[in-house]
N, C-alpha and C positions, 0 to 999 in steps of 0.2 A: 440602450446600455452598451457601451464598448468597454471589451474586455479582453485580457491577454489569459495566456492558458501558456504555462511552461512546460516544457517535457511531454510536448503533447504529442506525442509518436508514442509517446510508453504508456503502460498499462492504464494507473489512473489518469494520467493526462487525457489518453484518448478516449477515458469513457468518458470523462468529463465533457468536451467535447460536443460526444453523442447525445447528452443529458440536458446539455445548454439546449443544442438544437430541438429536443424533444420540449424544451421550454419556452420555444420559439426563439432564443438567442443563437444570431448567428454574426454578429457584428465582432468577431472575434482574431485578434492578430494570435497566431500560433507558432510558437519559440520550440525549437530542438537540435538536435546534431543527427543529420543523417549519412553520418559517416557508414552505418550500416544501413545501407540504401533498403535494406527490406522492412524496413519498418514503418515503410509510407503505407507498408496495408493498412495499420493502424490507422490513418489518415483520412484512407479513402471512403468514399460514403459522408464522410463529418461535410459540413458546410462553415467554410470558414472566412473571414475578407482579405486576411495574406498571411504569408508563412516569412518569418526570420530565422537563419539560424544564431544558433546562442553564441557564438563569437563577435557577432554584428550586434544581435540586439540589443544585452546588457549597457555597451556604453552607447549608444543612441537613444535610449532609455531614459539614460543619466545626464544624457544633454537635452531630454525632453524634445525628441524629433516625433513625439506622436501625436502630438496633439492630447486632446481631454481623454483620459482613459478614468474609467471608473471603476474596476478590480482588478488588482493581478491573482490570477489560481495560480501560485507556483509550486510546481510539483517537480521541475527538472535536477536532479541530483546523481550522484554517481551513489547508487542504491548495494552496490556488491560490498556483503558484509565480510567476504574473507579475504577484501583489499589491501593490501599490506603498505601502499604507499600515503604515507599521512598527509605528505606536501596535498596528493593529488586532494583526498578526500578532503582538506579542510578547505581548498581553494574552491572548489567545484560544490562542497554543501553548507559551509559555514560563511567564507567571506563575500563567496556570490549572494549570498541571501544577506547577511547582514547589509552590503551595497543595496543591495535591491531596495531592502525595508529602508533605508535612511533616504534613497530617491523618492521613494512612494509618499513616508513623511514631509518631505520639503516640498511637494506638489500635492498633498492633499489625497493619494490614491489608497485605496482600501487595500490591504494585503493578506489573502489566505492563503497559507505555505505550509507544507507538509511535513509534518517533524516523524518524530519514531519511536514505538515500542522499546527500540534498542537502549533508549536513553533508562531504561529500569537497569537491563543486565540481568544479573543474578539476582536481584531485591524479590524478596516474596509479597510487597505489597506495590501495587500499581496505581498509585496515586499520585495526580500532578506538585509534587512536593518535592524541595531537596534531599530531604531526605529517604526517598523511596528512587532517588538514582544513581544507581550507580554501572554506567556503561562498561563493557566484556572487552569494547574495541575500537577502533578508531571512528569508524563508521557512526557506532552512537554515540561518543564523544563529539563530534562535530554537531550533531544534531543537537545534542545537550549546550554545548556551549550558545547555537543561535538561539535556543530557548529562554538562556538565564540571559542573553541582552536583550530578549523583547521584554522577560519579565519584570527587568532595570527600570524599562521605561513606558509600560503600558501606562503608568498614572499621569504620564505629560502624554500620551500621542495624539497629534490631531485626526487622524483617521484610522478608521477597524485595523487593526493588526490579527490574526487568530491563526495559533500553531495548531495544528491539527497530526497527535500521535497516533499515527498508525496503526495497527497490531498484524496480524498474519493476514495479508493481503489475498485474495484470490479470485479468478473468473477470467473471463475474456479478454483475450488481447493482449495474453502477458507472451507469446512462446516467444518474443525475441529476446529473454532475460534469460536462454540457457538455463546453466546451472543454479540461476537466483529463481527459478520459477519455483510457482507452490508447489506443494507435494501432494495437491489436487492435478494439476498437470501432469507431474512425474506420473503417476501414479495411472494415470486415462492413457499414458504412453508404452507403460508397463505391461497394462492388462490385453492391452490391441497388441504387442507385439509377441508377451512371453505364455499370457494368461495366468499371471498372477502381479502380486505389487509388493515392494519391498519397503519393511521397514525397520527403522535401528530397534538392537535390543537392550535388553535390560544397561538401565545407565544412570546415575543419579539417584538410587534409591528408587528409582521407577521400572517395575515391570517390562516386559517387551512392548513395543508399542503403546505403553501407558502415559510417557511423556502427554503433559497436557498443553495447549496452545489457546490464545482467542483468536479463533480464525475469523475472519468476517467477507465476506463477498463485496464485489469492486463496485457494485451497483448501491453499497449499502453506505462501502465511504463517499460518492459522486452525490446522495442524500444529504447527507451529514454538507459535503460542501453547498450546496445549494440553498443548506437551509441558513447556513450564512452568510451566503451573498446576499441572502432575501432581507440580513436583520446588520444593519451596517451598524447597529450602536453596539453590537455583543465582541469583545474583546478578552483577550486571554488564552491560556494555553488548555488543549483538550484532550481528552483519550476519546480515541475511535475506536471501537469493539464493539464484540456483542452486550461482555458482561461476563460472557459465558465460558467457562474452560474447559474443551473437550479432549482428548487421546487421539492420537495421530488413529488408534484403532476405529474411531470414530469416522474419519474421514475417508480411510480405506474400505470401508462397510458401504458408504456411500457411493464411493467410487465403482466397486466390484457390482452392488446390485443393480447401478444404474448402467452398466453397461452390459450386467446381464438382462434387465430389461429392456433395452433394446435389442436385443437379440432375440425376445421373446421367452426368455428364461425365469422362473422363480425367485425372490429373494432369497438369501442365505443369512444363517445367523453366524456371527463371529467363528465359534467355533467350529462349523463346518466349513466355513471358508478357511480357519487352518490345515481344518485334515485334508480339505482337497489340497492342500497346498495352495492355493488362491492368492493365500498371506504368507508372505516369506519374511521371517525376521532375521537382521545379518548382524553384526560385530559393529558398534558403534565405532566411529570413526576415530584415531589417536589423535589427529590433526583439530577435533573438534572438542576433545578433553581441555574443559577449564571456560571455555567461550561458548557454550552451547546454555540456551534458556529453558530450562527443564518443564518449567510454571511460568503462563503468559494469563491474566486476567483483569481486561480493563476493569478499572472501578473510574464506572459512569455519574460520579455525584456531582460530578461540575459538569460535564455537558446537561444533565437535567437540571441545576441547577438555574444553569443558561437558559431554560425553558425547550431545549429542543428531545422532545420525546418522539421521536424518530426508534420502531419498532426493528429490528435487525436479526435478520434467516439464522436458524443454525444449520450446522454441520449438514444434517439433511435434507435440509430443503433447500441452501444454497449449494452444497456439492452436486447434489440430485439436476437441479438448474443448469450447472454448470457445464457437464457430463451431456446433457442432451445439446446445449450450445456449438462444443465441442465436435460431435456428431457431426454438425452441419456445415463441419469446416473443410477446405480440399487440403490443409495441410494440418498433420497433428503435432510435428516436431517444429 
């Protein structure tokens, strides 16, 4: 099997990657911009057959200089939700991928492509419907719009096309996203430096730290891809999640006890971790008033419907995971 992996310097590209190879795939041409040269850590350890970067590849691609390729994972996008340039986001997430998908179709190539949460917004219900999207900002705008062109035209496509919506991303191999990293990350960086982790307060009708999310661990979406490369006839757009919508308090619980258990320390229950101070909750951000998702909860009835029952960690057992990963690392920032 030859396969391309986009964006594979960044978080799921690279475990993707790692996942192939633990599947014994390693015939893989790997696309990204290493403009920020440190993200070839991400890189190293994978076994790959060449690297492109995404200037050259897309239109060599497009003139078909690889030869037989049998799936693209593309995952490469400009992912920063509080990007304010539209040109850039819709050139780099919408019309790069709509190219892609029209090359993949005229050559017969499978295409799994990473779509997003963000395409809901504000909507309280998360279901792959037009009616449950309505995006906060550019960012899920673009993603939305490559969605309703694949949705045009999955009833003609000659090969697998599958949008795969994201929801709250986390685990290994994200610290090159800065400020887009999870607030599983923040939060492991917080505790090692301040000994405590901070979170927004009351905002939205929601408690401090009660804001809910569906987080899911990066091993769980890298699953989820796999099990569609394996079933080339299943087409369509999909939510990635647990299911499950936990409190950011949830994940700072995980966070704080798993690094106090490495340290040899006791669990704590929420509210002792406030009176220590552990938990700091601060002023929601004004810059984030109006564009902020209060309530994130994939509804899973078309990926099971697809047949793929694929079991996904929560909160504490993939933060827990995480945290000890993390540990093992010689850099935490």
């Amino acid at each position: 099997m030859k396969l391309v992996v986009t964006g594979a310097a960044g978080m799921v590209g690279s475990n993707l990657l790692h996942g192939l190879n633990a599947a014994g795939v390693d015939d893989i041409i790997a696309v990204d911009d290493l403009g920020d040269g440190a993200k070839f850590r991400n890189l190293a350890g994978a076994r790959i057959a060449d690297y492109f970067d995404r200037d050259e590849f897309y239109e060599r691609f497009a003139r078909n200089e690889f030869g037989a390729i049998d799936a693209v994972l593309h995952q490469g996008a400009c992912s920063d939700t509080m990007e304010h340039d539209g040109r850039l986001m819709m050139a780099r997430n919408y019309r790069c991928t709509k190219d892609l998908f029209d090359a993949c179709q005229a050559r017969g190539v499978r295409l799994i492509y990473a779509s997003s949460a963000a395409v809901y917004g504000g909507s309280a219900a998360f279901r792959e419907e037009p009616a449950c999207e309505a995006p906060l900002n550019v960012y899920g705008y673009s993603k939305l719009l490559t969605d309703q062109v694949v949705r045009r035209q999955l009833g003609s496509v000659g090969a697998q096309v599958a949008g795969l919506r994201y929801f709250n991303v986390y685990g290994p191999r994200e610290q090159h996203k800065a400020r887009m990293a999870s607030v599983a990350f923040h939060q492991v960086n917080q505790y090692r430096r301040d000994g405590r982790v901070r979170l927004f307060g009351a905002y939205g009708g929601y408690g401090p730290g009660q804001q809910v999310r569906d987080f899911v661990h990066v091993d769980d979406v890298v699953a989820v891809n796999l099990w569609f490369l394996q079933r080339g006839g299943v087409s369509g757009i999909f939510n990635v999640g647990t299911g499950r919508a936990q409190p950011f308090n949830d994940v700072a619980r995980a966070v704080v006890n798993g690094c106090r258990l490495l340290a040899g320390d006791s669990a704590l229950t929420l509210d002792e971790m406030v009176s220590r101070g552990q938990i700091e909750y601060i002023d929601f951000p004004s810059a984030l008033v109006g564009k902020y998702q209060c309530f994130t909860q994939a509804d899973l009835g078309a990926l099971r419907r697809a047949g793929c029952a694929h079991e996904f960690d929560d909160v504490q057992a993939g933060v827990s995971r995480y945290v000890q990963w993390l540990a093992g690392q010689p850099e935490m920032a």
